[in-house]
C-alpha positions as CSV (number, residue, x, y, z in Angstrom):
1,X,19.6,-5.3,21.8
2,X,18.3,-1.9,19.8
3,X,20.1,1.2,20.8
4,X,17.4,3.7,22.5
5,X,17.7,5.6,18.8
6,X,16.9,2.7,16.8
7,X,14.2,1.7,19.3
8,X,12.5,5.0,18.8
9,X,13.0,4.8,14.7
10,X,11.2,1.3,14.6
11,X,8.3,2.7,16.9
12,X,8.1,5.4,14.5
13,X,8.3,3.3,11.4
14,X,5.6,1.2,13.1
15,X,3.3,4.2,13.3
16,X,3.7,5.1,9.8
17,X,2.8,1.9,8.3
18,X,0.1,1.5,11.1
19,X,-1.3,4.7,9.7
20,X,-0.8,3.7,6.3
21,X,-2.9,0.5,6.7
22,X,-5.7,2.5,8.7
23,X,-5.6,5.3,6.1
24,X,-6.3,3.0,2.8
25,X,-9.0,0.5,4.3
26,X,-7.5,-2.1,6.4
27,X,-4.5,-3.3,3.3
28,X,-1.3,-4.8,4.2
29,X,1.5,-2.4,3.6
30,X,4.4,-4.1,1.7
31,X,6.3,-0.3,0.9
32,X,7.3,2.0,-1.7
33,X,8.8,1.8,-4.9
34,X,10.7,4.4,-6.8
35,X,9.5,5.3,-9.8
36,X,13.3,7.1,-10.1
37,X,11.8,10.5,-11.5
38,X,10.1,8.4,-14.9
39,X,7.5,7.6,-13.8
40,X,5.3,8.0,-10.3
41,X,6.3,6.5,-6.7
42,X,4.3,3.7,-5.6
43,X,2.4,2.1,-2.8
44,X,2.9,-1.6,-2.4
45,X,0.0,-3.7,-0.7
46,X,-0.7,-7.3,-0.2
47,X,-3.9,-8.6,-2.4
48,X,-6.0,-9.3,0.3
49,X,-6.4,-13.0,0.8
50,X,-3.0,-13.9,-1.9
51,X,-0.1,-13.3,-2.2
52,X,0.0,-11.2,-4.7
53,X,1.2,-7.8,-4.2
54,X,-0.9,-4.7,-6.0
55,X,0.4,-0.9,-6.1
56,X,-1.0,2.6,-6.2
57,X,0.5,5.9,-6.7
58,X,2.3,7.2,-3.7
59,X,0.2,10.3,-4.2
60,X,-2.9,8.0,-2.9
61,X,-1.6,9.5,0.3
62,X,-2.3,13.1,-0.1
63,X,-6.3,12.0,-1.3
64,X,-8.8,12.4,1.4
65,X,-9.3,8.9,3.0
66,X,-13.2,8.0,1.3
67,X,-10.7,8.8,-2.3
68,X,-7.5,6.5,-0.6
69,X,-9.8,3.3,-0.1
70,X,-12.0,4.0,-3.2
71,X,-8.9,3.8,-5.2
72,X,-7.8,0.5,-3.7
73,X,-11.0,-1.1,-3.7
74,X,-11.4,0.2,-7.9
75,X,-7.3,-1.3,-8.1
76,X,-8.6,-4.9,-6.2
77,X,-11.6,-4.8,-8.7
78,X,-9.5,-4.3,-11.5
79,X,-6.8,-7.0,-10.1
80,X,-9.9,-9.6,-9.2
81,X,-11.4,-9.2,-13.2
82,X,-8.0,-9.5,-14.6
83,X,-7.5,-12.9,-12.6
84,X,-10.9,-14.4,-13.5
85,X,-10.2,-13.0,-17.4
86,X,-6.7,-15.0,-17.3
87,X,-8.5,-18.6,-15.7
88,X,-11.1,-18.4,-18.5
Protein backbone atom coordinates (compact mmCIF):
# COMPACT_ATOMS: atom_id res chain seq x y z
CA UNK A 1 0.00 0.00 0.00
CA UNK A 2 1.15 3.84 -0.93
CA UNK A 3 2.49 5.80 2.00
CA UNK A 4 0.01 8.88 2.66
CA UNK A 5 3.01 11.07 0.81
CA UNK A 6 3.07 9.07 -2.22
CA UNK A 7 -0.73 8.90 -2.22
CA UNK A 8 -0.86 12.59 -2.36
CA UNK A 9 2.15 12.87 -5.14
CA UNK A 10 0.07 10.42 -7.59
CA UNK A 11 -3.13 12.57 -6.93
CA UNK A 12 -1.16 15.46 -7.84
CA UNK A 13 0.54 13.86 -10.81
CA UNK A 14 -2.96 12.88 -11.83
CA UNK A 15 -4.12 16.45 -11.83
CA UNK A 16 -1.36 17.66 -13.87
CA UNK A 17 -1.79 15.33 -16.66
CA UNK A 18 -5.60 15.67 -16.19
CA UNK A 19 -4.94 19.35 -16.86
CA UNK A 20 -2.60 18.75 -19.50
CA UNK A 21 -5.12 16.59 -21.54
CA UNK A 22 -7.98 19.26 -20.85
CA UNK A 23 -5.60 22.14 -21.70
CA UNK A 24 -4.49 20.83 -25.43
CA UNK A 25 -7.95 19.49 -26.74
CA UNK A 26 -8.85 16.24 -25.24
CA UNK A 27 -4.98 14.37 -26.37
CA UNK A 28 -3.51 11.55 -24.46
CA UNK A 29 -0.57 12.68 -22.54
CA UNK A 30 2.37 10.27 -22.91
CA UNK A 31 5.09 13.02 -21.03
CA UNK A 32 8.07 15.01 -21.55
CA UNK A 33 11.21 14.76 -23.19
CA UNK A 34 14.42 16.53 -22.58
CA UNK A 35 15.70 18.37 -25.15
CA UNK A 36 19.03 18.45 -22.59
CA UNK A 37 19.59 22.30 -23.25
CA UNK A 38 20.15 21.64 -27.40
CA UNK A 39 17.33 21.82 -28.41
CA UNK A 40 13.57 22.51 -26.85
CA UNK A 41 11.63 20.22 -24.21
CA UNK A 42 8.80 18.38 -25.54
CA UNK A 43 5.25 17.27 -25.03
CA UNK A 44 4.54 13.69 -25.83
CA UNK A 45 0.86 12.78 -27.06
CA UNK A 46 -0.72 9.77 -28.35
CA UNK A 47 -1.93 10.21 -32.27
CA UNK A 48 -5.36 10.00 -31.67
CA UNK A 49 -6.83 6.82 -32.97
CA UNK A 50 -2.78 4.97 -33.37
CA UNK A 51 -0.39 4.36 -31.73
CA UNK A 52 1.81 6.60 -32.72
CA UNK A 53 3.08 9.13 -30.46
CA UNK A 54 3.45 12.98 -31.79
CA UNK A 55 5.30 15.94 -29.71
CA UNK A 56 5.12 19.59 -29.26
CA UNK A 57 7.29 22.06 -27.67
CA UNK A 58 6.91 22.10 -23.94
CA UNK A 59 6.40 25.80 -24.32
CA UNK A 60 2.79 24.87 -25.88
CA UNK A 61 1.95 25.13 -22.24
CA UNK A 62 2.54 28.74 -21.57
CA UNK A 63 0.17 29.61 -25.10
CA UNK A 64 -3.31 30.55 -24.32
CA UNK A 65 -5.52 27.38 -24.73
CA UNK A 66 -7.39 28.41 -28.46
CA UNK A 67 -3.10 28.59 -29.45
CA UNK A 68 -2.38 25.00 -27.27
CA UNK A 69 -5.07 22.98 -29.39
CA UNK A 70 -4.51 24.98 -32.59
CA UNK A 71 -1.03 23.78 -32.49
CA UNK A 72 -1.90 20.23 -32.00
CA UNK A 73 -4.61 20.03 -34.38
CA UNK A 74 -1.88 22.00 -37.24
CA UNK A 75 0.92 19.01 -35.66
CA UNK A 76 -2.00 16.02 -36.33
CA UNK A 77 -2.58 17.64 -39.77
CA UNK A 78 0.88 17.72 -40.58
CA UNK A 79 1.33 13.96 -38.98
CA UNK A 80 -2.09 12.72 -41.06
CA UNK A 81 -0.41 14.35 -44.68
CA UNK A 82 2.85 12.84 -43.91
CA UNK A 83 1.12 9.29 -43.41
CA UNK A 84 -1.10 9.45 -46.54
CA UNK A 85 2.28 11.03 -48.62
CA UNK A 86 4.31 7.79 -47.34
CA UNK A 87 1.16 5.06 -48.48
CA UNK A 88 1.18 6.69 -51.90
Amino acid sequence: MASPAMAFKDDGYKMFVAFIESFLGGVKFRGFQSGFGFRPDLILFDYPGSKATLAVPAKTLCLSQEEARRTIQEKIAASEKSFAQGAA
